[in-house]
N, C-alpha and C positions, 0 to 999 in steps of 0.2 A: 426219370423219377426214382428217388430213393425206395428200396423195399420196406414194406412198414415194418420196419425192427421197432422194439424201443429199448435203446441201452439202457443198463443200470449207472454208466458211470460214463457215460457218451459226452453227454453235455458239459459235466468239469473237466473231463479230459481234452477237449475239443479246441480252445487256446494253444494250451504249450504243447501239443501234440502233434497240428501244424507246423509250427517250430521247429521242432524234434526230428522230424521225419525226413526235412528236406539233404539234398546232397552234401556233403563237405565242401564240394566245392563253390560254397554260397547263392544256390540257386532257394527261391524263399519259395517256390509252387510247393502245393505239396503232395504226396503221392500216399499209390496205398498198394496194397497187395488187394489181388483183383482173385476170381475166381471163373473158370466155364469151361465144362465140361468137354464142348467143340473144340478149342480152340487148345486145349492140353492135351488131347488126343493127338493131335493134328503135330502139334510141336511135338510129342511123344516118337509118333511116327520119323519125322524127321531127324532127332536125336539118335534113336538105337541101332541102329544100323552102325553110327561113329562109337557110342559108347563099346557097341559088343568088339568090335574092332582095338577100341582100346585097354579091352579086357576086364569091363567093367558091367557090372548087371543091370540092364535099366531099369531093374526092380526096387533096385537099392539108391534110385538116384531119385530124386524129386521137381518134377519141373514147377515152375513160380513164377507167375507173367503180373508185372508192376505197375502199375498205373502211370505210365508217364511220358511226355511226348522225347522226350530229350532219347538219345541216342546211349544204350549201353547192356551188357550184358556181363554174364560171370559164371563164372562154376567153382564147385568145391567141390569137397568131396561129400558125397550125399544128396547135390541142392544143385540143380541150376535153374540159372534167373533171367532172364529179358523180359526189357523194357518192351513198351506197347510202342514209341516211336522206333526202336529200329528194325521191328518186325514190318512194321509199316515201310520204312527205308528198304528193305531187303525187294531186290526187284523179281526175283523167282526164288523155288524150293532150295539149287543149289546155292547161291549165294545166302539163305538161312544158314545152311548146312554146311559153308563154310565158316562163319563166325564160330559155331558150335563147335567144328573141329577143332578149332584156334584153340576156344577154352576150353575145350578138355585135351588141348596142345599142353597148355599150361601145367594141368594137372601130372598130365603123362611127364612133364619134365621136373617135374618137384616144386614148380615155382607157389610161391605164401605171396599173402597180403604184406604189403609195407612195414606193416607195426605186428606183426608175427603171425601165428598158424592161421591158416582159415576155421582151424575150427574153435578157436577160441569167441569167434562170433556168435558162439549157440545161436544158430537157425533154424527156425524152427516156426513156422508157420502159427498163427492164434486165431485166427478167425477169417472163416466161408464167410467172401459177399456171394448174394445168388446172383448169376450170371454176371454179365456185365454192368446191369441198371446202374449201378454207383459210382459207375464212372462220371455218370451226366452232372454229380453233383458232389463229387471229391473234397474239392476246397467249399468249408462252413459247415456240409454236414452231419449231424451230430452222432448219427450213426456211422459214419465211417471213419470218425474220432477213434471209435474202440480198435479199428482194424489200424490205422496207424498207429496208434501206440504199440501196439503188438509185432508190428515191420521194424519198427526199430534196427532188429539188430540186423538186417537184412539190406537197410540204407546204411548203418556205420559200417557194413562191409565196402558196401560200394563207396564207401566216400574215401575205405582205408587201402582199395586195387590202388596196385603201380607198381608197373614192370620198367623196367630200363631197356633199352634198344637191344642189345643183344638178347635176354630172354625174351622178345619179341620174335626175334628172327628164329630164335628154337622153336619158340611155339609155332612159328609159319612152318618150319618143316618136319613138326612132330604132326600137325594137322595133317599137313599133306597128305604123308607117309598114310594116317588113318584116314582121311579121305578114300586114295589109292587101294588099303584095304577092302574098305566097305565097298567097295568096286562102285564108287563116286568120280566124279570126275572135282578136281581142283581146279579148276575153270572161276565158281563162283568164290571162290575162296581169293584168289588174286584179284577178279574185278571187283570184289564188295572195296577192297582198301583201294587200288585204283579209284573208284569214285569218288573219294575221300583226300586225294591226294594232297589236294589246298589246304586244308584244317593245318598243315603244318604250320604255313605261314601268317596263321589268326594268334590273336594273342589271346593269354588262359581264359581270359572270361568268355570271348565270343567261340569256342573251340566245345564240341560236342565233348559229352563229358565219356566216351567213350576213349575219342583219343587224345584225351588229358590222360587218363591212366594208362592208354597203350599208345605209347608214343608212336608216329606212321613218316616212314623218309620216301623218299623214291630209290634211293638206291636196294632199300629194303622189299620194294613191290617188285621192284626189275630182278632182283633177285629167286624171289618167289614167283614169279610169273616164267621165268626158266625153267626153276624146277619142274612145277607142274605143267609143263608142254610137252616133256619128254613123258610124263609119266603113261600108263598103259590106259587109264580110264579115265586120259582126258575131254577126248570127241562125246561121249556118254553126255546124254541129253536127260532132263529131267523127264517123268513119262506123262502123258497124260491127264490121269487120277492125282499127281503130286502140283502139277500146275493149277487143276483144278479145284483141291485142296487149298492151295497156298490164300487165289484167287481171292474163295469163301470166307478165310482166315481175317483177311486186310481188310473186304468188304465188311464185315461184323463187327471191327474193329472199329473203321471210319464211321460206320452206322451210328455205334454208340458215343465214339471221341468228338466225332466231327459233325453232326449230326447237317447243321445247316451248311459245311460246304459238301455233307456227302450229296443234296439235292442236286446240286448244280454239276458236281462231278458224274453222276449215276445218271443218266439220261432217261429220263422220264421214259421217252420211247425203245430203251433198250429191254432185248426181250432174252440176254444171258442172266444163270440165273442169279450172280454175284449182285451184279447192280439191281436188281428187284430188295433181293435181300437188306440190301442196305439202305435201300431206300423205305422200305418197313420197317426196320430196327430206325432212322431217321427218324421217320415222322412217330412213331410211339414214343423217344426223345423230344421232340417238339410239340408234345402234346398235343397229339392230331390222332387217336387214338382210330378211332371210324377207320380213317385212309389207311393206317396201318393193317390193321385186322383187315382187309376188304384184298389189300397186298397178301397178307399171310394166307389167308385162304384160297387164292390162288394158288399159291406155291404150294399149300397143302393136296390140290386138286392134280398137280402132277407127281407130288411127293408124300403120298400119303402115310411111307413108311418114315418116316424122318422124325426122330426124338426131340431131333431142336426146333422143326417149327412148331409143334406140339406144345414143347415149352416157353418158346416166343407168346405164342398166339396165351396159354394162361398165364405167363407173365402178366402182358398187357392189359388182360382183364382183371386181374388181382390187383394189380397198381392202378387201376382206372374205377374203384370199388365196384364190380362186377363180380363178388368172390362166389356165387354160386356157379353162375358159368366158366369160372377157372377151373372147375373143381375136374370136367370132363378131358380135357384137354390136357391138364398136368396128371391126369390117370394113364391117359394114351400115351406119355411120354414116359413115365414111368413103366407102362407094358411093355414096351417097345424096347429101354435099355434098364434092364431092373438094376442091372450094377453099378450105375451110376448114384451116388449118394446126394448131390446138388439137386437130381432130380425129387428122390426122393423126400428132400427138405424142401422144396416149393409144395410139393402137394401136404405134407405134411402141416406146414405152417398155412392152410389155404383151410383145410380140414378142424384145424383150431378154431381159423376166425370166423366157423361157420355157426358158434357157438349151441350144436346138438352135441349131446353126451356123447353118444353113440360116434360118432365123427369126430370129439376131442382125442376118444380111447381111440379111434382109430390114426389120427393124428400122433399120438404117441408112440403108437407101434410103427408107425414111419419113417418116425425120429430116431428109433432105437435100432432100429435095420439102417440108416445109416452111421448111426455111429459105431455103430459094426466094424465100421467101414472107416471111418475117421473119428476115433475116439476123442480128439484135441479141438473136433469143429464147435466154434465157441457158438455161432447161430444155434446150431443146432441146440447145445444146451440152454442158452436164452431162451428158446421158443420152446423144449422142453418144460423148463420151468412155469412161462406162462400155462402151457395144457396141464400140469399138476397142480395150479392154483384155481384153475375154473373146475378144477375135477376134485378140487379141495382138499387137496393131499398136502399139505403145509409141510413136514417133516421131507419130503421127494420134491419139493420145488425150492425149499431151501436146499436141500444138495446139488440140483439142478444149478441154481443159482451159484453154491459155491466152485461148481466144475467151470461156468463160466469162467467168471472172475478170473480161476484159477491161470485159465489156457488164455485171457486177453492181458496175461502179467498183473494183474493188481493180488498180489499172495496174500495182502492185510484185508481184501474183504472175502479173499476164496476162504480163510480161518475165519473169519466172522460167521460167515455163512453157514459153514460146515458145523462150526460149533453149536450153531441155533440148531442146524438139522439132528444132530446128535442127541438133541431134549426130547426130540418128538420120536425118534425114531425108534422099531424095538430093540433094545441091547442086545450084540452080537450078530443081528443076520445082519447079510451081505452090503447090505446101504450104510449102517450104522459103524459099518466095519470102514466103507469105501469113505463115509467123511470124516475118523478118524484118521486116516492116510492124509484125509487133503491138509488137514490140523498139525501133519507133524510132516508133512513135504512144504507148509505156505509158512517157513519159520514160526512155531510158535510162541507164546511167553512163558514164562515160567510158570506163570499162575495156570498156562495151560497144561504144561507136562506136569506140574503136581498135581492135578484132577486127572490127566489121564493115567497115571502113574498108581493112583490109589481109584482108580478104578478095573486098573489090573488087562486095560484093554490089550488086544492081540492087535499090530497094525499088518497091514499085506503090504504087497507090494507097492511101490508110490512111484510117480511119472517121474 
């Protein structure tokens, strides 16, 4: 079930944005940029180990998980991206963590997109979906129109990768080499492409669109599977907590992607805690809300510290209109990991739609600790804006509104917006200041800079 957003501009965008979004190499699904907390952690973990190795801060890099079943990944500089199918394909932590090596193999070797820099893609994330929910309903709907359009440039990257065989094979042994560092072992690095070895002989359309842009030989695996034999941290096993990390990761995944073969996959009678899990994220997708929740609080009975079932379990209840009983549960998740900003926009947006004052105002301050945290999160200011129109602050929900706009790319209504908040708001403090910024970063017209111009405004800083 979709989370009750409701877009400002969801629903005309929602045609050509379909459209838009899908890969260059003429696949018509379409995808999104996805959001959850678990599951970026988890890839987090797995990443820095290879980045600090390749002398890179993983502070400065941004992980981005895609909505999409097709196979592929990427990194730039600042940004990396994988898809939800090859996270799924990866059959433990190291073979993740050698894909990862690969492409920040790439990076380490200077290699660019096809059609020039990678960063001429400005990438740049637009809009938090909460957790996973919108995966179940990606293609038609209308809220997660906003969030494609906003991915954009994030699919004409991926549509514009393509390496040639030889920067392939650099990239295999610039990986390595950081593998090796990280004191990883290149083991899963060589069998992830081994697996793959036949896509050579598919023609472009039936060929994973990973290795359309990274072309894969055998003599190039035989190659790379040498290297990494000799090296010192090849026997290195993944440990324990990263297998069972990994596990939780795919299980949430297929929960949400997959929902009706996660049933039959997840053995009803199995009592690890992967397949429970997915089998409650399952049926809260098949709208079976009861059997879910009845799963969740079992898992919460052994795991009572756990953020995410916390937030699972008030998901459920918010999207199944239960929002007074969400309200406990996305608290406890919130206690549990205050840093977490997705957390803090469930309970926030939960708070809203409880509609008491006291609980809006608090709702807001929700909102604003996490955009603390993620100034660009377009939910966050949508749902901001609706708690300053019930709290009938017109002047702060049209700015609200205009930061929207602004961070899902529509520039022509973040100046509309801005400009209306501008009438209301008191001249010179800090709001009034912040939506003349948005009026003269969202191109404005002339007619605009000659009123801001003879109004003699001071603007700040702009995104």
């Amino acid at each position: 079930m979709v989370p009750r957003f409701r877009s400002v501009s969801g629903l005309a965008l929602a045609a050509a944005v379909a459209a838009s979004a899908s890969l260059a190499a003429g696949q018509a699904a379409a995808q999104s940029l996805i959001r959850d907390t678990e599951i970026e952690e988890i890839l987090a973990r797995d990443a820095d180990p290879i980045l600090v190795a390749a002398g890179i801060d993983p502070k400065n890099v941004e992980i981005v998980l895609v909505g999409s079943k097709d196979l592929n990944a990427f990194a730039a500089p600042r940004v990396m991206g994988f898809n939800t199918g090859l996270i799924l394909e990866a059959k433990d932590p190291n073979e993740l963590q050698g894909v990862i090596a690969h492409e920040v193999g790439h990076l380490a070797a200077g290699h660019s997109a096809r059609s020039g820099d990678m960063s001429r893609a400005g990438m740049k994330p637009f809009l938090l979906t909460m957790g996973l929910g919108v995966l179940a309903a990606i293609a038609g709907a209308p809220d997660a129109a906003a969030g494609l359009a906003s991915s954009a440039s994030y699919f004409g990257t991926l549509g514009f990768l393509g390496y040639s065989r030889e920067q392939e094979s650099r990239a295999d042994q610039a990986g390595a080499t950081l593998l090796d560092k990280a004191g990883l072992s290149g083991k899963g690095l060589a069998d992830f492409f081994d697996n793959f070895r036949y896509q050579e002989v598919f023609d472009e359309a039936r060929r994973f669109g990973y290795f359309r842009s990274h072309p894969i030989s055998s003599d190039r695996i035989e190659a790379l599977r040498r290297r990494v034999e000799v090296q010192p941290n090849f026997g290195k096993t993944d440990s324990e907590a990263a297998k069972a990390e990994h596990a939780i990761m795919k299980a949430k995944l297929d929960g949400f992607i997959n929902p009706q073969v996660s049933i039959t996959k997840y053995d009803e009678k199995a009592t690890d805690y992967p397949s429970r899990y997915a089998r409650a994220i399952a049926y809260y997708q098949l709208k079976e809300p009861d059997r879910a929740l009845k799963l969740v609080d079992a898992l919460l009975a052994e795991q009572p510290d756990n953020p995410y079932l916390w937030e699972l379990k008030g998901q459920i209840l918010f999207e199944f209109g239960r929002t007074e009983e969400a309200e406990a549960p996305q608290r406890k998740s919130v206690a549990l990991k205050p840093e977490a900003p997705l957390l803090r926009i469930n309970l926030g947006q939960t708070l809203i739609a409880l509609d008491d004052k006291k609980k809006v105002n608090e709702g807001v301050a929700e909102l604003k600790r996490a955009l603390t945290r993620e100034d660009d999160n377009a939910v966050a200011w949508r749902l901001l804006a609706e708690a300053y129109d019930k709290l009938g602050e017109d002047g702060l929900a049209r700015l609200a509104t205009a930061e929207y706009n602004y961070n899902i790319g529509d520039k022509q209504q973040a100046r509309v917006f801005a400009m209306r908040a501008r009438e209301m708001l008191t001249r010179g403090t800090p709001d009034w200041r912040r939506a003349t910024d948005i009026v003269l970063a969202a191109e404005p017209t002339r007619e605009d800079l000659r009123q801001l111009g003879r109004e003699g405004s001071i603007a700040g800083n702009t995104r």
